[in-house]
ZAMARGU-4260 file (C-alpha; in steps of 0.2 Angstrom, whole numbers, plus 5000, padded with zeros to 4 digits):
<rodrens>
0) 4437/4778/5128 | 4453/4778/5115 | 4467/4777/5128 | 4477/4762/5127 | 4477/4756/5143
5) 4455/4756/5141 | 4453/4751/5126 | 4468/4734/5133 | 4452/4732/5147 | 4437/4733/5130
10) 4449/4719/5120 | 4452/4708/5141 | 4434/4709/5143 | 4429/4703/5127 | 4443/4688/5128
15) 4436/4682/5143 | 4418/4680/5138 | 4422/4672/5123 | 4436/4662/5136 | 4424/4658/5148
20) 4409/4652/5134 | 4422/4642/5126 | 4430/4633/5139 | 4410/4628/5143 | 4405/4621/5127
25) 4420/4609/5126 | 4417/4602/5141 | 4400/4600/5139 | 4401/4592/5123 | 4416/4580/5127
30) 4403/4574/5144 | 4388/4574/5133 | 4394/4563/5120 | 4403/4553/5128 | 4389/4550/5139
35) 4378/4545/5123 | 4390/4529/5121 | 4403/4539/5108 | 4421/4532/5111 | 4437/4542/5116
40) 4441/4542/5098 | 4425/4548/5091 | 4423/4562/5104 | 4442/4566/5097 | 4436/4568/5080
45) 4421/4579/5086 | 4435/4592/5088 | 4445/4587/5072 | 4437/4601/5062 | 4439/4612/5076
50) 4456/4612/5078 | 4461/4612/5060 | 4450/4626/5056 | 4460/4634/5069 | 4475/4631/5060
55) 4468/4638/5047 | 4460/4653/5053 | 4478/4659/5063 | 4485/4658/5045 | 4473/4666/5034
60) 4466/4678/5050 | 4481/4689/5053 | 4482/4695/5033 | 4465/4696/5036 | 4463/4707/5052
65) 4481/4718/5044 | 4468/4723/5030 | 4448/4725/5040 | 4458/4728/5057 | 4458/4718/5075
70) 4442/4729/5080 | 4433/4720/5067 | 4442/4702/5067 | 4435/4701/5085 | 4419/4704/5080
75) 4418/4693/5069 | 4426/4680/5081 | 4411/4682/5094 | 4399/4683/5081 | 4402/4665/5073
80) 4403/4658/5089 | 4385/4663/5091 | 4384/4654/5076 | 4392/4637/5082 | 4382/4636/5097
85) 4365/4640/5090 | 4367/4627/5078 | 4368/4615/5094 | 4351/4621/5100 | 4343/4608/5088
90) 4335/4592/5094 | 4348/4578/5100 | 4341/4567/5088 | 4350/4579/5071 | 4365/4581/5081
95) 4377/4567/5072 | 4394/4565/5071 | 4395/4576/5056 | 4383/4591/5060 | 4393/4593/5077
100) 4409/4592/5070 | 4404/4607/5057 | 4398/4615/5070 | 4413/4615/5081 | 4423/4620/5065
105) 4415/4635/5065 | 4419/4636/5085 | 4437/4634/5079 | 4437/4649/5067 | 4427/4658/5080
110) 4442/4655/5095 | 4456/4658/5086 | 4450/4675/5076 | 4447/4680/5095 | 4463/4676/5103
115) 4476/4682/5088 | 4464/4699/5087 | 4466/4702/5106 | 4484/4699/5108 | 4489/4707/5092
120) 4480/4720/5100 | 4491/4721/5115 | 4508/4724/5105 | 4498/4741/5097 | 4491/4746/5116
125) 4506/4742/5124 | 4518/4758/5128 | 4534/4760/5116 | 4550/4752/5121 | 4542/4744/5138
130) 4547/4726/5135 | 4542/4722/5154 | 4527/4732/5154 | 4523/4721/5136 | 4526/4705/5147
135) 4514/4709/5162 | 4500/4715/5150 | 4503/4698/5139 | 4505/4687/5154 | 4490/4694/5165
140) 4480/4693/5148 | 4484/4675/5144 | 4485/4670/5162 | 4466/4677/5167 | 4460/4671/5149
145) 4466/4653/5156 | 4457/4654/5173 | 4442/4659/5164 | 4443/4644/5153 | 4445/4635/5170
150) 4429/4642/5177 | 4421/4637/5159 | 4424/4621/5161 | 4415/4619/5178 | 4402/4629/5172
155) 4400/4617/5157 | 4400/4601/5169 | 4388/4611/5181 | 4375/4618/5167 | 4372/4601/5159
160) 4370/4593/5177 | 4361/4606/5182 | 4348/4611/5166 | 4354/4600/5151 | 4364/4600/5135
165) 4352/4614/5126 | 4347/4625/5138 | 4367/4626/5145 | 4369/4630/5125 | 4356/4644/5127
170) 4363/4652/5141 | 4382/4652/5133 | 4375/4660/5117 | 4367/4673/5129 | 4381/4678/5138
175) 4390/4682/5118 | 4380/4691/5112 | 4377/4704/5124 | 4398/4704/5126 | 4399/4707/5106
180) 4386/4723/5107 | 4398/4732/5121 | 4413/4728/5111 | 4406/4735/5098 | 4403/4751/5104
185) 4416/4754/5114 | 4432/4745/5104 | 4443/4758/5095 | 4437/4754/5075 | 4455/4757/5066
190) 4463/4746/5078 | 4476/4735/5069 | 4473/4742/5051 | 4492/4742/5043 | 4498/4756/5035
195) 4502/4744/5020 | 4493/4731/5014 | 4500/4716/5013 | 4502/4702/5000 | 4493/4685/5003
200) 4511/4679/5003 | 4514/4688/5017 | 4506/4676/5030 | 4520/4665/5029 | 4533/4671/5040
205) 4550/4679/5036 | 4557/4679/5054 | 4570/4665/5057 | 4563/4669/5077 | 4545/4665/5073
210) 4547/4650/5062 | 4557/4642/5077 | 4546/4649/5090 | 4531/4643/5081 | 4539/4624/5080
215) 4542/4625/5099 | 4524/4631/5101 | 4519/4614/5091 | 4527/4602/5101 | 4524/4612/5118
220) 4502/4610/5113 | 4504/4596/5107 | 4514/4588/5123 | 4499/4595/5134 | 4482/4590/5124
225) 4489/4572/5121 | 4484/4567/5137 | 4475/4581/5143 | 4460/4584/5132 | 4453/4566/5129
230) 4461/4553/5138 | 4461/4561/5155 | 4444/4565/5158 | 4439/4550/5149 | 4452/4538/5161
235) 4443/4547/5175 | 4428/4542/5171 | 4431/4524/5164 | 4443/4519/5179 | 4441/4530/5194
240) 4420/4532/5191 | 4421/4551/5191 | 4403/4559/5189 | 4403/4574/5176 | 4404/4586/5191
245) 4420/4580/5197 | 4429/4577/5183 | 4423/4596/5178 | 4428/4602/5192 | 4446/4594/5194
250) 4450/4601/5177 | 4441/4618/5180 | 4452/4619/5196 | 4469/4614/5187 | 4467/4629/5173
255) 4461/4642/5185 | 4477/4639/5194 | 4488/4637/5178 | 4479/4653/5174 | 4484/4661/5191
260) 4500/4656/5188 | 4503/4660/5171 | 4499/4677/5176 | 4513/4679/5191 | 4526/4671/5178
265) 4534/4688/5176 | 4538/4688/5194 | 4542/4668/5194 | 4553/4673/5179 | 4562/4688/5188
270) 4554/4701/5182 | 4558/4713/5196 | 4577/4708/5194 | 4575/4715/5176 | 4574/4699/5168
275) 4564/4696/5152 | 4563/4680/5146 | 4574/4674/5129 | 4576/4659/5120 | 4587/4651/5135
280) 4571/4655/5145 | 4560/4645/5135 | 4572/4630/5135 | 4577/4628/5153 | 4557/4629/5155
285) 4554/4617/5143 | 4566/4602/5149 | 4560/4605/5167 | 4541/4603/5159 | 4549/4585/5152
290) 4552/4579/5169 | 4532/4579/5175 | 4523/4566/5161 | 4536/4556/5164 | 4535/4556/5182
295) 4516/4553/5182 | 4518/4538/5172 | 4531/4530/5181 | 4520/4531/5197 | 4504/4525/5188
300) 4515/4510/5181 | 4520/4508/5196 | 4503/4501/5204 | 4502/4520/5216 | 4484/4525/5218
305) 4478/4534/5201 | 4469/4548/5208 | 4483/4555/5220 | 4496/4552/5206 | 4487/4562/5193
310) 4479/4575/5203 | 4496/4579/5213 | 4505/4579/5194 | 4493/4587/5186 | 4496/4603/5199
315) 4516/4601/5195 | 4512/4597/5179 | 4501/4614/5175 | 4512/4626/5186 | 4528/4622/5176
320) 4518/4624/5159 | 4510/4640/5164 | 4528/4648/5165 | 4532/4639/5148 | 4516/4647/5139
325) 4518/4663/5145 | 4537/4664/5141 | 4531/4659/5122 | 4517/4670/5123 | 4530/4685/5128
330) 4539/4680/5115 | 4529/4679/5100 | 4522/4696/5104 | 4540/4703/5106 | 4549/4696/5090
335) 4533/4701/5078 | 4535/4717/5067 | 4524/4732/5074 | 4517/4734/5058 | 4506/4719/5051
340) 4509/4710/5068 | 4494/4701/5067 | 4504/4691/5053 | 4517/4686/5063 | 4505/4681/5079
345) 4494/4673/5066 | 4507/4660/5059 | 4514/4656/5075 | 4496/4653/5083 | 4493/4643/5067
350) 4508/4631/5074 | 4499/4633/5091 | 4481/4629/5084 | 4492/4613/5072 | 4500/4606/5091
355) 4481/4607/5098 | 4475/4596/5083 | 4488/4584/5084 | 4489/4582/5102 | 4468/4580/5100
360) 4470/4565/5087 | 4484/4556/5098 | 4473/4561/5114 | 4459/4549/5108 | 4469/4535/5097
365) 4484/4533/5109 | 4472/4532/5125 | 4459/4521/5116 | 4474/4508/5109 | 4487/4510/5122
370) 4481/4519/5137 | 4484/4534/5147 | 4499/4529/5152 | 4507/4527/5133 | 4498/4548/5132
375) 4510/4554/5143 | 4526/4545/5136 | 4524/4551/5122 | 4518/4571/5129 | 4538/4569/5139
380) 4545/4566/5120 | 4534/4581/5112 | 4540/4592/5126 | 4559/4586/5124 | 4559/4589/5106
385) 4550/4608/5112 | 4565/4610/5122 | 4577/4606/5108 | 4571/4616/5097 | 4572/4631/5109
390) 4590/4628/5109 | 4590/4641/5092 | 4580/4651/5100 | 4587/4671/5102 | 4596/4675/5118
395) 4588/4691/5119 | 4571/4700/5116 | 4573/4711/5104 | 4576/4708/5086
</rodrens>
């Protein structure tokens, strides 16, 4: 079961479980709270320890995973999440601000421990020198992971419709830990072990290409969760009296197809012209990604009906991202260092996991103070500033 291209469908497999639970448990607990009378804001902060846990689990996890190996870094990434969500099993009455908010820090550890093990994975699995085989295994990886999340959410609006907030809960911890006990068994164990071991020191990057990459990645998350996360399903639901099935399945629908289309990105990117992506790529993306927030609030301001408008750009919107993510994805996974990469993925999903907890903050406060259509004014100036710093990106992929 040791080849590389079964033990890339072991580390796939695992991803989308943990993808799929994941994507469930955020939408059940932004619908759930928000339906016991929490504002936009205090939903936000439910994910506050979530997303900066993230940030520092990227950081600390890829030393980490470069000593125990990716094998065992994954594990640990499905076993907390266990964790988190049978800490929710309690009764509604002990579940306050503060106990949920731990509990989705140890969901944040749990996410990104999963997802810089699994694509850290892909640079060790993929074959030598085959920068366009690297793109297709890291764009179908990201891009199914996506449509899974997708799924997750509409299971997540479906279960709590359907059976409740704890038995939902039940059923997602289920579904992990038979997925952790065939990883197990079946996942390479030295996987991702470096031949040195390296100095705590070590997980700030030395790559001039990461460090930009990573502050484009910033931005880029940030642009999207600012008026993706909170305030849009919220406006739904305040405004346009979307029941929890709907607005699930709205936002289920737009990250299965962002998934779909993040995987086809190395065709949309030219892939069978022998084109792979560089920093120009990741530029010229960006600024056309610029164009769609401000579009969407240009029509709302303009008094056009608010569910065409925002389901119509939401499709553009996510299309054009897709291709952005992807490009970044390739990007990260073709600049790190072969030994120790899960270092270099580390830090720049830090920056990924910092833009998430940004955008998250701004996604509640800007909604709740100024409304949705000040979220995506100020997504367009993330995503311009993405675009800038692009500019110093490397014209080509190897360095």
């Amino acid at each position: 079961m040791n080849t590389p291209i079964r033990q890339y469908m072991v580390v796939t497999a695992s991803y989308w479980v943990f993808t799929l639970t994941d994507g469930a448990l955020r939408m059940l607990v932004i619908l759930y709270f928000h339906q016991l009378g929490y504002s936009p804001f205090e939903v936000a902060s439910l994910f506050l320890l979530y997303e900066f846990c993230g940030v520092i689990t990227n950081l600390i996890g890829g030393w980490l995973a470069a000593h125990i190996g990716l094998n065992t870094s994954l594990h640990f990434g499905l076993a907390l999440q266990i964790v988190a969500l049978c800490m929710l099993l309690v009764e509604p009455s002990l579940l306050s601000v503060v106990y949920v908010m731990v509990a989705q820090a140890i969901s944040g550890i749990a996410k990104d421990l999963n997802k810089m093990s699994a694509k850290s994975s892909i640079k060790l699995l993929a074959p030598n020198n085959a920068q366009g085989k690297l793109y297709q295994w890291v764009a179908l990886l990201t891009g199914s992971k996506n449509t899974l999340k997708g799924i997750g959410f509409f299971l997540g609006a479906t279960l709590l419709t359907l059976l409740g907030f704890r038995a939902a809960i039940a059923i997602l911890a289920f579904c992990l830990i038979i997925a952790l006990m065939v990883s197990f068994l079946l996942l390479q164990k030295d996987l991702g072990k470096t031949k040195y071991k390296p100095k705590f020191t070590d997980i700030f990057s030395k790559s001039s290409a990461v460090n930009q990459l990573s502050a484009a990645r910033f931005f880029l998350f940030g642009a999207r969760d600012i008026w993706f996360v909170i305030a849009l399903p919220v406006y739904l639901q305040e405004h346009l009296y979307w029941d929890y099935t709907e607005v699930g399945t709205l936002l289920a629908a737009w990250v299965i197809g962002y998934g779909f289309v993040q995987s086809a990105s190395p065709l949309i990117t030219g892939i069978r012209r022998g084109k792979i992506p560089d920093g120009r790529t990741a530029m010229l993306w960006a600024t056309l990604l610029a164009i769609m927030p401000l579009a969407i609030a240009g029509f709302l301001q303009q008094g056009w009906q608010a569910d065409s408008v925002l389901i119509i750009g939401l499709l553009a919107f996510g299309a054009i991202f897709a291709v952005n993510s992807a490009v970044h994805s390739y990007l990260i996974i073709a600049y790190a260092k072969e030994d120790g990469v899960s270092l270099d993925v580390g830090f720049y999903y830090m920056a990924n996991a910092l833009g998430r907890l940004v955008g998250t903050l701004l996604s509640g406060w800007v909604y709740q103070s100024y409304g949705l259509i000040s979220c995506l004014i100020v997504s367009a100036i993330f995503i311009m500033i993405t675009s800038l710093l692009s500019i110093a990106l490397p014209r080509h992929h190897a360095i």
